[in-house]
C-alpha positions in Angstrom: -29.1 -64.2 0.2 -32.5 -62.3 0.8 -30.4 -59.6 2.7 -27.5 -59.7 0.0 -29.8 -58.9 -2.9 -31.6 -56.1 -0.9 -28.4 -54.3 -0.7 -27.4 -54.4 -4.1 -30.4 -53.2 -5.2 -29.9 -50.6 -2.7 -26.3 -50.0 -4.2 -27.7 -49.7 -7.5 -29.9 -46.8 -6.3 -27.4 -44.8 -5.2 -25.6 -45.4 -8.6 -28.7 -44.1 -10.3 -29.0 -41.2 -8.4 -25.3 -40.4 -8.5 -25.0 -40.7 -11.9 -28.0 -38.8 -12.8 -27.1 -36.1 -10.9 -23.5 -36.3 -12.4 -25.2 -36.0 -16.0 -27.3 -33.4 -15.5 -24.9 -30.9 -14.1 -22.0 -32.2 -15.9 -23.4 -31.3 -18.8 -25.9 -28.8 -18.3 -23.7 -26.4 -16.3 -19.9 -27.5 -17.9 -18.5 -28.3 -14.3 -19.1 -29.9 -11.2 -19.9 -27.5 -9.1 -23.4 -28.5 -8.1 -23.3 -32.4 -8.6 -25.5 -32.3 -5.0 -29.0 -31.3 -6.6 -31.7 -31.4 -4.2 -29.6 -33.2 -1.2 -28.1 -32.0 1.9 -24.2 -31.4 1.1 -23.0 -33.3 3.5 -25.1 -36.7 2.8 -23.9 -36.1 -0.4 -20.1 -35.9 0.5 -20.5 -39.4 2.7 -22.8 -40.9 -0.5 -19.4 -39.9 -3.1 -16.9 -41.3 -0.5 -18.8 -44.3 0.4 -19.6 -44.8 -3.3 -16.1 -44.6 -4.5 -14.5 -46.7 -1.4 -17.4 -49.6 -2.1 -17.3 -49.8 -5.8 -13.8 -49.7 -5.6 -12.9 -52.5 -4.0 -16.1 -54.8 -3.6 -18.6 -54.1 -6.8 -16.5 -55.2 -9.7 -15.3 -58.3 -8.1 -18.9 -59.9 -9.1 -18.7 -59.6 -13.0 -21.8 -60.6 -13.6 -22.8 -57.1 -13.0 -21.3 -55.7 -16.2 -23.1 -52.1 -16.1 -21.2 -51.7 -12.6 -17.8 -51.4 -15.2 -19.3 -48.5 -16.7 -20.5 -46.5 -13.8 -17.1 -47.6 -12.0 -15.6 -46.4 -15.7 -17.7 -43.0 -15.6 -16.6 -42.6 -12.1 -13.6 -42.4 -12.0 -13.3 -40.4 -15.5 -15.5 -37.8 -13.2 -13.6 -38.3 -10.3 -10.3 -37.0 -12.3 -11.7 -34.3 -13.3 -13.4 -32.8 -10.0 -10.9 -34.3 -7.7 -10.0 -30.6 -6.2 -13.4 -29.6 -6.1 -15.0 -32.9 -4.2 -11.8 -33.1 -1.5 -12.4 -29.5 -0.7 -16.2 -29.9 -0.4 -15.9 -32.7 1.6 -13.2 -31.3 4.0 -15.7 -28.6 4.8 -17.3 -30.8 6.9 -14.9 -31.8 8.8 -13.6 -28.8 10.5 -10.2 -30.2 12.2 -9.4 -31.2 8.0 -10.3 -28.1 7.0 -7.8 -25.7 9.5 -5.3 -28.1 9.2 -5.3 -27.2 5.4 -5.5 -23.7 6.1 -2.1 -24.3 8.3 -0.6 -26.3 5.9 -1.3 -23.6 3.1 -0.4 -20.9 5.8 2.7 -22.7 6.2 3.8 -23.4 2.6 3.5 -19.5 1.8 6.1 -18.6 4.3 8.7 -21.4 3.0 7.8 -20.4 -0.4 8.4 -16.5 0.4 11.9 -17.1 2.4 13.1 -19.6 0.1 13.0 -17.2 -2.7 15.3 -14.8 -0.8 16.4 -16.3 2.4 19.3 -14.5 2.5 17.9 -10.9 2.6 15.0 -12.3 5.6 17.8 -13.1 8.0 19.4 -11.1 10.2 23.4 -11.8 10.0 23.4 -12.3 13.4 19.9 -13.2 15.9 21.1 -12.9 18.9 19.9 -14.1 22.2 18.1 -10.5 22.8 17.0 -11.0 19.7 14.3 -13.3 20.8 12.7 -11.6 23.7 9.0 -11.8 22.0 9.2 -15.6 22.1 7.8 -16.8 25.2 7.9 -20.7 26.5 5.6 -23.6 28.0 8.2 -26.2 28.9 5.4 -28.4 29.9 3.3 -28.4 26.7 6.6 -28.0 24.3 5.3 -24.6 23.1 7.1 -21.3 22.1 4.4 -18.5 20.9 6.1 -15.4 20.0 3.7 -12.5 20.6 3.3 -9.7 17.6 2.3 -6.3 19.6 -1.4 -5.6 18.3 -2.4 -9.2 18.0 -4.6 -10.3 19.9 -1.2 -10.2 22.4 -3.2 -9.3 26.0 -5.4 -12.9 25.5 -2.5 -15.1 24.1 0.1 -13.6 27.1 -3.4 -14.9 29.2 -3.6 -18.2 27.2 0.0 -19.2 27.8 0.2 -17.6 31.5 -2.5 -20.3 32.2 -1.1 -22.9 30.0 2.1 -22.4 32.5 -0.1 -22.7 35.9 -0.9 -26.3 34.7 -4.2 -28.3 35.8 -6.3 -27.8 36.9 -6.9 -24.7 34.4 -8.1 -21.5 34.8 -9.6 -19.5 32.3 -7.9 -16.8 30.5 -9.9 -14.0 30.8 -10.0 -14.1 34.6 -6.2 -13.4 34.6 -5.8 -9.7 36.2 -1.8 -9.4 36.7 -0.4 -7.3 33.9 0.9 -10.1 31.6 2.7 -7.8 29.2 5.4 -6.9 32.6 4.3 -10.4 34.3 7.9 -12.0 36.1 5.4 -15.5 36.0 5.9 -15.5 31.9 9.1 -17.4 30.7 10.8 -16.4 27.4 13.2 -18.5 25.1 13.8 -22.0 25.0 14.3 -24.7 22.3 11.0 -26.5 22.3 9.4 -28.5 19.4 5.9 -26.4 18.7 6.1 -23.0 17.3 3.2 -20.1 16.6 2.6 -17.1 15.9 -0.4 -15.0 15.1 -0.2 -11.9 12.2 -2.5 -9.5 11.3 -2.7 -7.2 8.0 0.8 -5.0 8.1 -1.4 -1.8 7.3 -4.5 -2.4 10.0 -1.4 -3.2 12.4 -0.4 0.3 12.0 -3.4 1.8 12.4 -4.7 0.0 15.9 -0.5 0.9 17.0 -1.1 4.7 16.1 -4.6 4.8 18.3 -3.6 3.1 20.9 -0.2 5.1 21.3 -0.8 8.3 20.5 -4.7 8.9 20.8 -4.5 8.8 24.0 -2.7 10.0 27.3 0.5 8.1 27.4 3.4 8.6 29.3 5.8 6.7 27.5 5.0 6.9 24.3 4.8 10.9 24.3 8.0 11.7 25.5 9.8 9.4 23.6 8.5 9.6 20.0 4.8 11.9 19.7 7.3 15.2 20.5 9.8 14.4 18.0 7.0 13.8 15.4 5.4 16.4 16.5 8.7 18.5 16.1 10.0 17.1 12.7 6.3 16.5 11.1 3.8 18.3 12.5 4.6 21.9 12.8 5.6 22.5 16.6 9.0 24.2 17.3 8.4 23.2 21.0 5.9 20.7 21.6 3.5 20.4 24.9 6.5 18.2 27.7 3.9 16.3 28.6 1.3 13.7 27.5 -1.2 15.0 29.8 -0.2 19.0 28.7 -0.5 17.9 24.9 -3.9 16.0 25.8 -5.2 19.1 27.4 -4.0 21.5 24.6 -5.1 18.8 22.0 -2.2 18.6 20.4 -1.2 15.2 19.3 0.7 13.7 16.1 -1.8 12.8 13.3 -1.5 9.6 11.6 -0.4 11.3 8.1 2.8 12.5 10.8 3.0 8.8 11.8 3.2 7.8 8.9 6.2 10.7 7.6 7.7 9.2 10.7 7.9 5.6 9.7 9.0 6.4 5.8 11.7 8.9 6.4 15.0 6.9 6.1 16.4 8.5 8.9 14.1 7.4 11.4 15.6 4.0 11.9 19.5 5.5 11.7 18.4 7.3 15.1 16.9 4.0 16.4 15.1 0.6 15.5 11.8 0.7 15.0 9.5 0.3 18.4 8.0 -3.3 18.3 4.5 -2.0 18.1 5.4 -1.3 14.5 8.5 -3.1 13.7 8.0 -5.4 10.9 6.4 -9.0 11.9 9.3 -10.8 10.6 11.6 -8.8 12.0 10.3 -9.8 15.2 9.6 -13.4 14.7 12.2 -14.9 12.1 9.8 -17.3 10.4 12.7 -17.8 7.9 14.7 -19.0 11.1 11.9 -20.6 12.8 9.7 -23.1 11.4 6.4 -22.3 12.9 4.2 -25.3 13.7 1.0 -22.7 13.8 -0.1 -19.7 12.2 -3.0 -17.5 13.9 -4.3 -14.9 12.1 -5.9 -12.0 13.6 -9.3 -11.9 11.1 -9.9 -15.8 12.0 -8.5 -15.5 15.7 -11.2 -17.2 17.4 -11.4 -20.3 15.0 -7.8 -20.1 14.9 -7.8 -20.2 18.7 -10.5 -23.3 18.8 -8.1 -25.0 16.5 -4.9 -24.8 18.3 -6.7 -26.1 21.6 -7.7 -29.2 19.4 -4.0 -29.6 18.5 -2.6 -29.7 22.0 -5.9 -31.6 23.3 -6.7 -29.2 25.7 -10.4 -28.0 24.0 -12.8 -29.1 26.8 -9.8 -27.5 29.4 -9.5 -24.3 28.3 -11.8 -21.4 26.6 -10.4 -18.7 24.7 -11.4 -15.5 25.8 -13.1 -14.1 22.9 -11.5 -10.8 22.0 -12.4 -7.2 21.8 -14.0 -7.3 17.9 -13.0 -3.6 16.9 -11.5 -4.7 13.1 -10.7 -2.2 11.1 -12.7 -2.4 7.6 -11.3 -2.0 4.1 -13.2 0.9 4.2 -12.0 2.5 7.1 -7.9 1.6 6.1 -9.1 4.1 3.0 -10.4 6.5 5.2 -7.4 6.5 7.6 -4.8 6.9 4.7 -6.7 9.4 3.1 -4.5 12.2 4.1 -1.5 10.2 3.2 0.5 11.1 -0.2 0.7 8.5 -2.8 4.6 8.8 -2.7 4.1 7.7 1.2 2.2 5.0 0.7 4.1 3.7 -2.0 7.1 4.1 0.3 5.3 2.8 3.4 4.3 -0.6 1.6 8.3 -1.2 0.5 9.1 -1.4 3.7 6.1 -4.2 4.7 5.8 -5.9 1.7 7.9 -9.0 3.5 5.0 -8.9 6.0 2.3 -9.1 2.9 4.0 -11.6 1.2 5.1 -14.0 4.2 1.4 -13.9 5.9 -0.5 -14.3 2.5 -2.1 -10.3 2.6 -3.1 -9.1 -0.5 -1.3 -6.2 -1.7 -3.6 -2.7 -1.3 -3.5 -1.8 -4.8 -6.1 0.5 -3.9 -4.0 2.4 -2.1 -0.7 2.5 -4.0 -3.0 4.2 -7.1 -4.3 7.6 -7.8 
């Protein structure tokens, strides 16, 4: 009985404390925003959920304790009102909560987006060669499909080592070239799907430097000398990559970027994949992805995923090479670009803004 009476006294305590704190802030500051005066945040989330769980369901079975009908009253009147507020504080605590919100809200956008016009974000037909950037783990159950410019090098590593099996290796010790790898499978019908995005605009810019800034063999020859041609002045461009390097000729990105507007470009051919619009390489109106990475959280992204498939004390993810482009700098590089181009430019990736949840740059689509 001793023991019994100790603890609702100790119950009471907490009551006091709560509701001061409630009362003061409540009314003092018009919200809830700061009900945790004075106490760590997270004792504070475990002292609201254990309060509300205990009261609920053991204090107001003793009635003698008629004040407990008031606080339980004033509770749950507050609890109403701050419910959003005091599940999201709370979940921030508890990281695996939190990113699966973040999916789930990841997730929701995309079915929102393609249910408003499904029709237009589907190709007529996908064929089978269609989806040759989705690449398999039957023995997790996993299809990732790989957006160029993505964090694609370390993910190709990730599921390369996923496919070797136990005991695991770590990812950035791989050395074979995993973008022409023969070990890497492609397309299957598997239950878990992901994918990882990046902002349509800062996509363009890491394509045109790694492409075109320096010496490259393939990409030269077939698509730097016709932009040089059509966009950049040159009757007869340098033949060569290592010729125009030497010379220093090269497209600039404002010639990129006349390249990827003009309405013609895709009548000759589709676009490369390096630039091709995410959806248009991924079908997440076709697919239903089980996991969405983006490029600005890719390492807690990664972290997460591991959770999922229970593999986070097998594997590390090799942390990437941190060379983001700023808001700043996406300014800078579209500097030279008209207004009329950029307006143009963002028609044609405003799926990719809408889908991955990427604010529109209405910085740039201004004068």
């Amino acid at each position: 009985r001793k023991h019994i009476l100790i603890f609702f006294n100790l119950i009471k305590l907490c009551d006091y404390f709560i509701i001061y704190n409630i009362y003061f802030y409540y009314h003092k500051s018009g919200h809830c925003a700061s009900f945790c005066h004075g106490s760590p945040t997270s004792v504070c989330a475990v002292i609201w959920t254990f309060h509300f769980q205990f009261s609920h369901n053991v204090l107001l079975v003793s009635m003698g304790h008629i004040c407990k009908l008031i606080l339980k009253s004033f509770f749950i009147f507050f609890y109403q009102q701050c419910y959003q507020l005091i599940v999201k504080r709370y979940i921030l605590f508890l990281p695996e909560m939190r990113m699966d919100l973040v999916q789930e809200e990841r997730k929701q956008l995309i079915r929102e987006v393609c249910h408003g016009d499904k029709e237009a974000l589907l190709e007529k037909e996908i064929g089978y060669n269609k989806y040759h950037h989705l690449i398999v783990d039957n023995a997790h159950g996993i299809i990732y499909c790989f957006v160029p410019k993505v964090a694609c090098t370390n993910l190709k590593k990730f599921m390369l080592i996923l496919k070797k099996g136990e005991p695991y290796g770590d990812p950035g010790n791989v050395t074979e070239d995993v973008h022409t790898s023969g070990a890497i499978t492609f397309l299957s019908s598997l239950p878990k799907h992901e994918i990882a995005v990046i902002n349509p605009f800062v996509r363009l810019i890491s394509a045109y430097r790694n492409k075109f800034e320096h010496i490259n063999d393939f990409f030269y020859p077939t698509y730097a000398r016709n932009i040089l041609r059509l966009y950049g002045n040159y009757s007869n461009p340098p033949q060569t990559a290592r010729e125009a390097t030497a010379l220093g000729v090269r497209p600039s990105f404002k010639n990129f970027i006349q390249y990827l507007v003009d309405s013609k470009t895709e009548e000759r051919s589709p676009f490369d994949e390096h630039w091709r619009q995410m959806y248009r390489l991924c079908y997440p109106c076709a697919i239903e992805f089980d996991f969405i990475g983006h490029q600005e959280t890719l390492q807690e992204d990664a972290e997460h995923l591991l959770r999922i498939l229970k593999l986070q004390k097998d594997i590390r993810f090799p942390h990437s090479y941190v060379n983001m482009t700023s808001p700043d700098s996406v300014e800078n590089w579209f500097g030279t670009v008209s207004l009329e181009d950029r307006k143009t430019l963002y028609k044609i990736y405003e799926t990719d803004f809408k889908l991955f949840g990427y604010k529109k740059p209405e910085e740039l689509l201004r004068n």
